[in-house]
C-alpha positions in Angstrom: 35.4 -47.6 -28.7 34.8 -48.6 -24.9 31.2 -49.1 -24.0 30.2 -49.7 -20.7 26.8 -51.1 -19.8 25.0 -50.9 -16.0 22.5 -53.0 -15.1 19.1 -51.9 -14.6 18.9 -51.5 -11.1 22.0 -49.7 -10.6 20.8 -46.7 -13.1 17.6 -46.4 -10.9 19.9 -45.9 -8.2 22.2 -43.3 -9.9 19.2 -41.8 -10.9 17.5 -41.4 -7.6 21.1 -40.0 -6.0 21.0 -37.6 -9.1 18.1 -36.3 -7.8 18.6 -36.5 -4.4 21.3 -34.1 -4.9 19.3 -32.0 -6.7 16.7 -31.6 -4.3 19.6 -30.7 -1.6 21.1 -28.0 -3.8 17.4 -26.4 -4.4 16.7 -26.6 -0.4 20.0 -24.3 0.0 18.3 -20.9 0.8 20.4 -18.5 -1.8 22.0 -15.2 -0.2 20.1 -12.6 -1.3 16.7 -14.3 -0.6 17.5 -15.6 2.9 18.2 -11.9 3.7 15.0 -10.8 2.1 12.0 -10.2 4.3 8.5 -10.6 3.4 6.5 -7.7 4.8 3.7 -8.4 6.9 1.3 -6.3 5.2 1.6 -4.5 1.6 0.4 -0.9 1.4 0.0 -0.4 -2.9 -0.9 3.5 -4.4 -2.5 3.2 -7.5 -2.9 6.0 -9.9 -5.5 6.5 -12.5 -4.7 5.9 -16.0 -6.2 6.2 -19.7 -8.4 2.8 -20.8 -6.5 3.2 -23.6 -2.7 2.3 -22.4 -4.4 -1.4 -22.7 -4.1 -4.0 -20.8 -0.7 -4.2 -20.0 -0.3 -1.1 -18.1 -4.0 -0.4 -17.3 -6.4 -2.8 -15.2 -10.2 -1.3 -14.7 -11.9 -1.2 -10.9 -14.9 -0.2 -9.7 -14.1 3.1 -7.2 -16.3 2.6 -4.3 -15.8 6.3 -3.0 -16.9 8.0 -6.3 -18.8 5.1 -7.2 -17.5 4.9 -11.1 -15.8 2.7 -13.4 -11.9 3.8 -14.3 -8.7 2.1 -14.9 -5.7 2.1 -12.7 -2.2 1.6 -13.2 -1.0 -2.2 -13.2 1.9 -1.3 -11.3 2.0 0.8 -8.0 3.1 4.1 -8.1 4.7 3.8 -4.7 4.4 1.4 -1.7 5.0 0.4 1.7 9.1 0.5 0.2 8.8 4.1 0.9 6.5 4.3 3.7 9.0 5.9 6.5 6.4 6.1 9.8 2.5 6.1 10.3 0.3 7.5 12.3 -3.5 5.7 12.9 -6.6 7.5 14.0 -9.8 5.7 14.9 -12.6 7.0 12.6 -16.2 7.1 13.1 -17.3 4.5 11.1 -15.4 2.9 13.6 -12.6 1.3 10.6 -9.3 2.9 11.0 -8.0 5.9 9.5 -3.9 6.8 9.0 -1.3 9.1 8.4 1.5 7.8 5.7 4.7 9.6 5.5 6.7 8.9 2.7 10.4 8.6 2.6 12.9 10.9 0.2 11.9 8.8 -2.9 8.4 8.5 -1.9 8.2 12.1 -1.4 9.6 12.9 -4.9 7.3 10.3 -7.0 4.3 11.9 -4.9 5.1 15.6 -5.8 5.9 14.9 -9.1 2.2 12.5 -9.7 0.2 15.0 -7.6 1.3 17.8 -9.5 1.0 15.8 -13.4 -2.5 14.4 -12.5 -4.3 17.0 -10.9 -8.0 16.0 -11.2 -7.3 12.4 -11.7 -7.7 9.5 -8.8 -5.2 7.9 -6.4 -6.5 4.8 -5.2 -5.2 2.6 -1.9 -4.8 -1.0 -1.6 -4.3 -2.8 1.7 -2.7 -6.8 1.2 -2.2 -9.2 4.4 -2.5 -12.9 4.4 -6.4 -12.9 4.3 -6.7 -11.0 1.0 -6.1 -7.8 -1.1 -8.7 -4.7 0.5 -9.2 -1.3 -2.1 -9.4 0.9 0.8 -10.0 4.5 -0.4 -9.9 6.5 -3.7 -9.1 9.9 -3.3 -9.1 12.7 -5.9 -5.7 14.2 -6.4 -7.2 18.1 -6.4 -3.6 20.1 -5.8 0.3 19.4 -5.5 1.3 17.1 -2.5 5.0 18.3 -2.0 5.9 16.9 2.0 5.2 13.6 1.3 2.1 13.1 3.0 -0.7 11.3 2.7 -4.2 11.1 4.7 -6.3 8.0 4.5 -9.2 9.5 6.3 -11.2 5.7 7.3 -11.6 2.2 6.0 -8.9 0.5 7.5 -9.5 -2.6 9.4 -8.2 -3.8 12.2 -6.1 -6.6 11.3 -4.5 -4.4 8.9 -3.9 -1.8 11.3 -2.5 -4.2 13.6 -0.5 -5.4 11.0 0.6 -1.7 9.5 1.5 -1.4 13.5 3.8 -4.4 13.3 5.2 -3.1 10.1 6.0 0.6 10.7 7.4 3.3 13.0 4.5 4.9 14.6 4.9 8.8 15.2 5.3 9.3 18.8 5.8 5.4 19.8 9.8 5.5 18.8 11.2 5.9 22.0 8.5 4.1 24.0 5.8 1.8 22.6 2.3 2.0 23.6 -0.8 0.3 24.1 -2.4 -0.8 20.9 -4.0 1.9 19.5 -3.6 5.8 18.4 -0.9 7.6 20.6 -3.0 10.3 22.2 0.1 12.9 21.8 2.3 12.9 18.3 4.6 15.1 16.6 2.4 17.2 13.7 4.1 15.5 10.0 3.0 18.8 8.4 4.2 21.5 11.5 1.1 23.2 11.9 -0.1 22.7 8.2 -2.3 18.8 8.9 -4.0 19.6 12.6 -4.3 15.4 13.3 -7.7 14.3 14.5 -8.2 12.9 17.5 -9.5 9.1 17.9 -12.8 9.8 18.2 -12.8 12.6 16.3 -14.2 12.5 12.4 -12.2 12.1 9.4 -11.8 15.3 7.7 -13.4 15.2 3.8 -13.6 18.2 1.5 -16.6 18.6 -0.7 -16.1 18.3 -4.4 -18.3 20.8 -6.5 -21.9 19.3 -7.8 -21.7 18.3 -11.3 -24.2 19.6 -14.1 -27.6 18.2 -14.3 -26.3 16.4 -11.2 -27.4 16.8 -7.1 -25.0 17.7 -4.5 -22.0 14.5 -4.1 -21.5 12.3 -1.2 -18.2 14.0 0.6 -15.1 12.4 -1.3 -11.7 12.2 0.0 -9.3 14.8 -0.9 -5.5 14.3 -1.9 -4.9 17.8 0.0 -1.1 19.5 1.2 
């Protein structure tokens, strides 16, 4: 049987131009990732779910609108993948407030959720490069069926700026317009969703008072 033996020195030379090479092939961006584009801002809808699906579909929160403990689903119901255009309106609060319209798919998942979990939560989540933001929970009180939804305040201004960056604007497609709410847009819900203006309020419907309970602080409604 042959053997060949190699000095020392030259195996830590193969070995480094073994790894050189390796290093070059990793470097190679692949073909589906260099076409993939990282969105500048992820827009996450969260549903709420029974403690007991455990932790590996369930994660508990604290909702700051209703001010309760509940558990949300681990993975997002639909996000900005089927966000189509937006529409922002300055609330009073002075945080941001938008209109989402969903795409086909979006529209689908959101009828069929709205109308499954009727008295249960849908929850927001805003993501850019400075951190993750719960934005609103709103209770899902009737069917949503045009693929709408109404986040009434709470958005900040880098993440508006950044949903601007992201997404069509309603009424900025064929000519884009100072940062900021378009003063005219076309209505997402015909004349179904009259859109506020920017310094008008957000619009919030008042859930009724619980037993043995006073009156609660105006919630955000999941409305048609």
């Amino acid at each position: 049987m042959l053997q060949m033996a190699f000095h020392p020195a030259k195996l830590r030379s193969m070995r480094f131009r073994l790894l050189s090479i390796a290093f070059v092939i990793l470097a190679i961006p692949l073909p589906g990732r260099a076409m993939s584009k990282k969105p500048v801002i992820t827009v996450r809808f969260h549903t709420e779910t029974n403690a007991n699906d455990g932790d590996t579909f369930a994660t508990p929160v604290q909702l700051e609108y209703q001010r309760r403990s509940a558990h949300l689903s681990r993975t997002a119901d639909f996000s900005e993948k089927q966000i189509e255009k937006i529409f922002p309106v300055r609330a009073r609060d002075g945080t941001w407030g938008c209109v989402f319209k969903l795409n086909p798919q979006g529209r689908i998942r959101l009828e069929s959720i709205s109308s499954q979990t009727r008295g249960s939560t849908l929850v927001v989540f805003l993501g850019t490069k400075i951190g993750r933001h719960q934005v609103v929970d709103m209770i899902i009180d009737r069917p949503v069926l045009d693929g709408i939804i109404a986040v009434p305040r709470g958005i900040t201004d880098l993440e508006m700026l950044a949903l601007r960056a992201e997404f069509k604007v309603m009424g900025e497609e064929k000519k884009k317009g100072p940062q900021g709410p378009p003063r005219a847009a076309p209505d997402p819900r015909s004349d179904r969703l009259p859109l506020a203006r920017p310094d008008a309020p957000p619009t919030f419907s008042s859930p009724p008072p619980r037993r043995g309970r006073g009156a609660e602080p105006d919630l955000p409604r999941l409305a048609d």
